[in-house]
N, C-alpha and C positions, 0 to 999 in steps of 0.2 A: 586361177587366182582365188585365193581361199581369204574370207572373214577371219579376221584374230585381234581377237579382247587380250589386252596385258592390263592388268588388276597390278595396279601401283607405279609410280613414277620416279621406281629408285633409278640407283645410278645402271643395276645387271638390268632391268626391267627395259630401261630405254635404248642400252646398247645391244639387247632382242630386236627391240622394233624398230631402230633403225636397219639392223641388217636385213629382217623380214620383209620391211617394204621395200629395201634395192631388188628383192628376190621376188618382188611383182604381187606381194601381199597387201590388202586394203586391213591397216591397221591401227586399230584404235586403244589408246591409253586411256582407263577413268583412274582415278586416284580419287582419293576422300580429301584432301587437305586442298587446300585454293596454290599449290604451287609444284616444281619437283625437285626431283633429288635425294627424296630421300632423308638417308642420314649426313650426307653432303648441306649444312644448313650455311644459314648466314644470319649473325647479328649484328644490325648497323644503328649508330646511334649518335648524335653531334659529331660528324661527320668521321667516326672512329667504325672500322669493318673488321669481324672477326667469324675466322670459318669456328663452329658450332659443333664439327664433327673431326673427321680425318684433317690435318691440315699439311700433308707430306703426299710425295708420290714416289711410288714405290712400279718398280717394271714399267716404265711409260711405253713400252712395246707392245704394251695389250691395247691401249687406247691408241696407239699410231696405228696398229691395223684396223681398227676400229673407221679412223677418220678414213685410210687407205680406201677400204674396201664399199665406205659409206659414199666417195663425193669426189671432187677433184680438190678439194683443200684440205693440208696437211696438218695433222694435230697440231705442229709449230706456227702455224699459219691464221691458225682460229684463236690460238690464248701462247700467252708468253711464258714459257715453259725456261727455268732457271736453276743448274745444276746447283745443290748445296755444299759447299768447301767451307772449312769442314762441315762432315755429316753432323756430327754432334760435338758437344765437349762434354766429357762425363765427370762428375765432381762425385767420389767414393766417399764413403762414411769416415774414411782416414785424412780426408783433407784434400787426397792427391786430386791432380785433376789430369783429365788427357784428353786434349784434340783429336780425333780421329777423322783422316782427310777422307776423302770421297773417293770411291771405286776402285780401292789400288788398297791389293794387298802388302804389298810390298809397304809402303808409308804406315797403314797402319799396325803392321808387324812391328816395324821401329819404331813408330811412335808409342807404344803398348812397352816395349825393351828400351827406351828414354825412359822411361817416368815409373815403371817394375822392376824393370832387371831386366835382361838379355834372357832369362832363362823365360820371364812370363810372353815377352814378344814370340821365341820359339812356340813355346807350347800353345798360345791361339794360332799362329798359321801351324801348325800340323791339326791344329782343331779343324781350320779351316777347309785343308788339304782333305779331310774327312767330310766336312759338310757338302760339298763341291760333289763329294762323291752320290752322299745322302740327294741331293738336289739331279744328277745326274740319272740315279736310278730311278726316281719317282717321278721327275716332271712330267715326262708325259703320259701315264697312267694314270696320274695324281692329279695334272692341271689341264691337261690338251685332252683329253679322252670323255666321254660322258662316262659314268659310273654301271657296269655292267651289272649283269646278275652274280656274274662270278668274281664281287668283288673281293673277294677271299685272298689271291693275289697279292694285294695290297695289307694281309694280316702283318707280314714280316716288315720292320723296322729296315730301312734301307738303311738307316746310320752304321757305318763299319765301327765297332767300336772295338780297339785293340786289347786282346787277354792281358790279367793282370793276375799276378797269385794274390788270394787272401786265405788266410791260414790254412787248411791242406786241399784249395780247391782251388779251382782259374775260374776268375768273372771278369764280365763284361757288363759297363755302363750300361742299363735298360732304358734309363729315366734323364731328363733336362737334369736334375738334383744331382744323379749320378755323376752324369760328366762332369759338373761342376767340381765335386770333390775329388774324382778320381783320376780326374782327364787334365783338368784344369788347376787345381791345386789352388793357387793362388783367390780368396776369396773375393777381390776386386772383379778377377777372371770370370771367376763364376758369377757373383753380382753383374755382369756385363750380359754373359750367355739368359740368366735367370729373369731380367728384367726385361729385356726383350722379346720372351716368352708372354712372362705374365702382360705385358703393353697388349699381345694379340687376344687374350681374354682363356689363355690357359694358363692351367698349375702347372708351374715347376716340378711341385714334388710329384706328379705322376706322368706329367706329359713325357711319351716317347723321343728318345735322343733324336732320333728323325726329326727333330721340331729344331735342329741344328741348322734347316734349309733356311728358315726365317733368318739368320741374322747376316746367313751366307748371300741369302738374295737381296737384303740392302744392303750390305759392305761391298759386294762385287757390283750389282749395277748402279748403285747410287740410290741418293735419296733427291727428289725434285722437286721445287718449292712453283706454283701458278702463281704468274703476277697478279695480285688482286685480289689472293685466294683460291682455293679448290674450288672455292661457287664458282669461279669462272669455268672452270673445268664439267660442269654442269652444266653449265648457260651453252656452251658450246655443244656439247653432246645433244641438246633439245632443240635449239637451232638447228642442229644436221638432221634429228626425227622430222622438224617441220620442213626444212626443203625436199626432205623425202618423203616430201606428203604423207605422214602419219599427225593423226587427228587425239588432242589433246578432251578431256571432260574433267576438268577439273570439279573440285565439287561434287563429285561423283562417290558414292560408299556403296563398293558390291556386297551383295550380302548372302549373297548364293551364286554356286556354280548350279548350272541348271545340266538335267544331264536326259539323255534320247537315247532311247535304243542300243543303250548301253555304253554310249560314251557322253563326254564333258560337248554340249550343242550351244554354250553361250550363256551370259552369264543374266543374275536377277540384282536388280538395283533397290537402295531403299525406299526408293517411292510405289515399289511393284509391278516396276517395270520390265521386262525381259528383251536382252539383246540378244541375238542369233549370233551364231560365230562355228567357224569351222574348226576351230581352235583355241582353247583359253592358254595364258600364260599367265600363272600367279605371282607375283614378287611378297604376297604376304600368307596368312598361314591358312592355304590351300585345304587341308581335310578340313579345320572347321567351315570353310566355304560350305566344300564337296558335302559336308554331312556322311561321313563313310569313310573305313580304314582305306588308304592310297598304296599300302606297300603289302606287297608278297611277302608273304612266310618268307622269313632267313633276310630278306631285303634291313637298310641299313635304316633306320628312323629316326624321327627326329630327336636330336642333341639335348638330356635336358639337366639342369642344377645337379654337384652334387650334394649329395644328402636332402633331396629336396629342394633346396636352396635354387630360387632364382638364379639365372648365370650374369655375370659380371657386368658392370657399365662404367661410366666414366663419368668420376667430379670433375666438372670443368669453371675455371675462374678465368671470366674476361676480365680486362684490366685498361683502363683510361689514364694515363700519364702524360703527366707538365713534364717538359720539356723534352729536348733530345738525346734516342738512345743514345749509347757509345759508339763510337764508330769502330770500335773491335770485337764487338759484341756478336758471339756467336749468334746464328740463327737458333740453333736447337742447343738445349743444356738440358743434362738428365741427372740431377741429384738424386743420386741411390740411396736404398735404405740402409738401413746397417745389419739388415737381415732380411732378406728379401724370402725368403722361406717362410719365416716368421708373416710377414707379408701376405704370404699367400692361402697360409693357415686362416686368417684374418677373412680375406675375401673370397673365399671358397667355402668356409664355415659361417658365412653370412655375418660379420662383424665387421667397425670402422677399425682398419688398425692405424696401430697409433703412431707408426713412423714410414709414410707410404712413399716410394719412389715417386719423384714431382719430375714433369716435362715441364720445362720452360721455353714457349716460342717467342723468339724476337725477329719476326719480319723485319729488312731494312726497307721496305715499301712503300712509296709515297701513298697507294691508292689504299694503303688500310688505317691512316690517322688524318687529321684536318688540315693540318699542316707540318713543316718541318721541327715544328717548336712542341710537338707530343708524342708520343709513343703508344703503337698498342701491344699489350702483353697479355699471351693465353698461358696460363698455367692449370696440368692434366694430371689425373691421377685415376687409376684402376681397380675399383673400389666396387665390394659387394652389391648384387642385384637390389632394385627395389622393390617388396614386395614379400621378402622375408621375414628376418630380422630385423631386418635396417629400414628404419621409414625416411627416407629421404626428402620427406614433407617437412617433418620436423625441424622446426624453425631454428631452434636451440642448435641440434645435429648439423644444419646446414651454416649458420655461422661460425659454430665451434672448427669445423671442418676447413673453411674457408680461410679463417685466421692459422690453420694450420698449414696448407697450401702453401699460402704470402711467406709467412714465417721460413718454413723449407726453401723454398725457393731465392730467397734473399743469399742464398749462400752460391748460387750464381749470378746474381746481379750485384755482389760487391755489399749484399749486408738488408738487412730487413726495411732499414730506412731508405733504402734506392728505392724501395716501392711506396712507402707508408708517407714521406716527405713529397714525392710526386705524386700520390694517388688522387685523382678527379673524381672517380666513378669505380664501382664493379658489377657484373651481373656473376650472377652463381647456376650452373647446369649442374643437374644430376641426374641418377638412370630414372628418375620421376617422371623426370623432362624427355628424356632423347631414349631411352629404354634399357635394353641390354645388346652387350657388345658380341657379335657374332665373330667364332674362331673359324682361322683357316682350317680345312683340313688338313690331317695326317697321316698317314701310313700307321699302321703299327696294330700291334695283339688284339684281338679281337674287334676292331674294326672301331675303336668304341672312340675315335676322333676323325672319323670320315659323316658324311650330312647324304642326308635322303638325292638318290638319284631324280637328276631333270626332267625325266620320266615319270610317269607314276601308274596302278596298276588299272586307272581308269583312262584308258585311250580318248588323246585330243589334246588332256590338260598336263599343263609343261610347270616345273616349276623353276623359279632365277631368281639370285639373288644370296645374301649371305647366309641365307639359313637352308639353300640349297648344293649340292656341289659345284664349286670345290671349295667351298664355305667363304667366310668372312673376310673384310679387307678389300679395296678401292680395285685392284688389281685383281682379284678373284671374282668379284660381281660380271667387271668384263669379258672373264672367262669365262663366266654360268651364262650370259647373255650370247655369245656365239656358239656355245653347245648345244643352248635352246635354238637357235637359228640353223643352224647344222642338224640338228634330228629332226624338227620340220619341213625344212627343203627337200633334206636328202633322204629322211626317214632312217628306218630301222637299224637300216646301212652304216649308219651316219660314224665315223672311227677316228672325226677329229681332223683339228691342221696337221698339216705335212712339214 
């Protein structure tokens, strides 16, 4: 039975430690902040609750093994888990809007050829038909597997993307942009494909077609709303660490990994303290711990801005409202840009731009407003890094921005005044506040959207979490969290679920 320090109390951090200690390891979490979770937050205020981060679940399969393999009670068991019908409603720059039901491609093929044409429902399920494939060839190298040395493998774009002539040459869609134009035709189509990209904290215009998996693995498994919030989805996960006798230090800022005889021996605290450990597990950024490059020549590193530029985060606008929602009222509504390109030029080049695709969530939840007679509404947008260009401090910047949000967003809640006639309260999040937003990995040319192996090239020290493989998003954490549990237990060996 081995000592192990996990450095942070995200969401991959504590789905490590809880598997580590069914696996007979004494382990202990410090975190710096007085609570966990991570970027999984919670804002509560006159008795109105709004998740702060993710507020969707996406593959609930990774956290039901999770519960599986952690306890005798089932991830359904511990928080009430509630499929979303429809997934979203999407309201296009042209007016149109369309429903799109939950996990069934078939529905939303017709519903896509209702409200398009018969020709745009075809051409997203053959999109689709492709992605399935893209998803087929990659999961398990890409999401079940730790990230080898020879991740080279993974250069080639799993997306099949079909020959096309353009003037005396045959090509094929390389890029998310690509397909959109070539594949998809239809610009609502592609605004569909484009903005479901840019939500995970990648450019369209260069992200790899392979990043087709994304929209394939929320259309096909669903999207899942936690009663209460994702915080409960949290609370649960820490609950299962502490019956599994892993020991919590909140208040805790590591400030070094301490390192013996050539490996990571435990870590140093800020008051100069040193913990002994047979293993460290970092959920935050590990080489500046370590003090020392972590990866081998040719190995993949960490992810950073381009052109310098900070990498992306999320404006986010809680929302207090008199009286009650509609009762038809979608959960999720996605007012698209009318250039989503244009979009991403904006927040990849470190600028506010000026017409950003808006998530609007409307939980019908009793436990996230005070009563039946108000409403809580989150409105989200994917907006350049802070730290840049863009000072997200800025007071002018943050209300300008916010009036922008409300503004966009009125055009799924039935007009600007649904919100501005019932407004009580709002709070305003920005990447000032919550940071930048970590992408999934992906496949593709030169490796250059895949995230530093779990491994690293100082023996002991593990790393999990979004900015580790198989990078960002609620469902990937989980998976960096059991890859880290999986090459600890099993070591070197270690080749993933079966």
């Amino acid at each position: 039975m081995a000592r192990i320090a996990v450095i942070g109390a995200g969401m991959g951090a504590m789905a490590a430690a809880a598997r580590l200690a069914v696996a007979g390891h004494r382990v202990t979490v410090y975190e710096r902040s007085e609570t966990y979770g991570g970027s999984v937050g919670v804002f509560e205020r006159d008795g109105f609750v709004f998740d702060t981060g993710p507020a969707l679940l996406h593959l609930p399969a990774v956290w039901r093994d999770l519960f599986l393999k952690t306890g005798k009670e089932s991830l359904e068991r511990c928080v009430g888990l509630v499929q979303v019908d429809p997934a979203g409603l999407h309201v296009f720059a042209d007016g149109t809007e369309v429903p799109l039901p939950s996990a069934s491609r078939a529905g939303i093929v017709s519903a896509l050829a209702s409200a398009l044409g018969a020709g745009a429902g075809e051409r997203w399920g053959a999109f689709l038909d492709r992605a399935r494939d893209a998803w087929d060839r990659s999961r398990r190298p890409l999401l079940e597997e730790p990230l080898w040395s020879d991740w080279r493998v993974l250069e080639r774009d799993p997306y099949p993307a079909p020959r096309r002539r353009a003037l005396l040459r045959t090509r094929t869609a390389s890029t998310v942009a690509e397909v959109g134009a070539w594949e998809l035709s239809d610009p609502r189509l592609a605004a569909l494909f484009e903005s479901c990209v840019l939500g995970y904290g990648l450019d369209p215009r260069h992200a790899p077609a392979g990043a087709a998996l994304l929209p394939y693995m929320e259309q096909t498994f669903g999207s899942w709303y936690v009663e209460g919030g994702l915080r409960e989805l949290a609370r649960a996960v820490y609950e299962r660490c502490l019956a599994r006798r892993v020991e919590f230090a909140f208040g805790s800022e590591v400030t070094a990994v301490v390192e013996k005889d050539g490996r990571a021996a435990g870590i140093e605290l800020s008051g100069g303290s040193v913990v002994e450990a047979g293993h460290v597990v970092a959920g935050t950024d590990a080489q500046r711990l370590a003090g020392q490059d972590l990866w081998h020549e040719g190995d993949v590193r960490p992810r950073a801005g381009a052109g310098g530029e900070p990498l992306p985060g999320r404006f986010t606008v809680l929302l207090a409202l008199r009286g009650a929602g509609k009762a038809d009222a979608a959960h999720r509504s996605v007012v698209h840009s009318p250039d989503t390109l244009a979009e991403a030029a904006a927040v990849f080049g470190g600028a506010a731009a000026d017409r950003p695709t808006v998530t609007v969530l409307r939980p019908d939840d009793p436990r996230t407003r005070p009563d039946d007679g108000h409403e809580a509404v989150t409105l989200t947008a994917t907006v350049a890094g802070h730290g840049g260009r863009v000072d997200w401090t800025d007071g002018a910047l943050r209300r300008r921005y916010t009036e922008l949000l409300i503004d966009t967003a009125g055009a799924a809640l039935g007009g600007a005044g649904e919100i501005r006639d019932r407004l009580l309260w709002h709070e305003t999040m920005t990447p000032a506040e919550t940071g930048s937003l970590p992408a999934p990995a992906l496949a593709g040319p030169g490796g250059r959207w895949l995230h530093p192996s779990n491994s690293t090239r100082l023996p002991g020290l593990y790393l999990v979490g979004g900015r580790s493989h198989p990078g960002g998003g609620l469902a990937h954490a989980g998976m960096s969290g059991a890859l880290v549990a999986g090459l600890i237990v099993e070591g070197a060996g270690f080749r993933g679920s079966q």
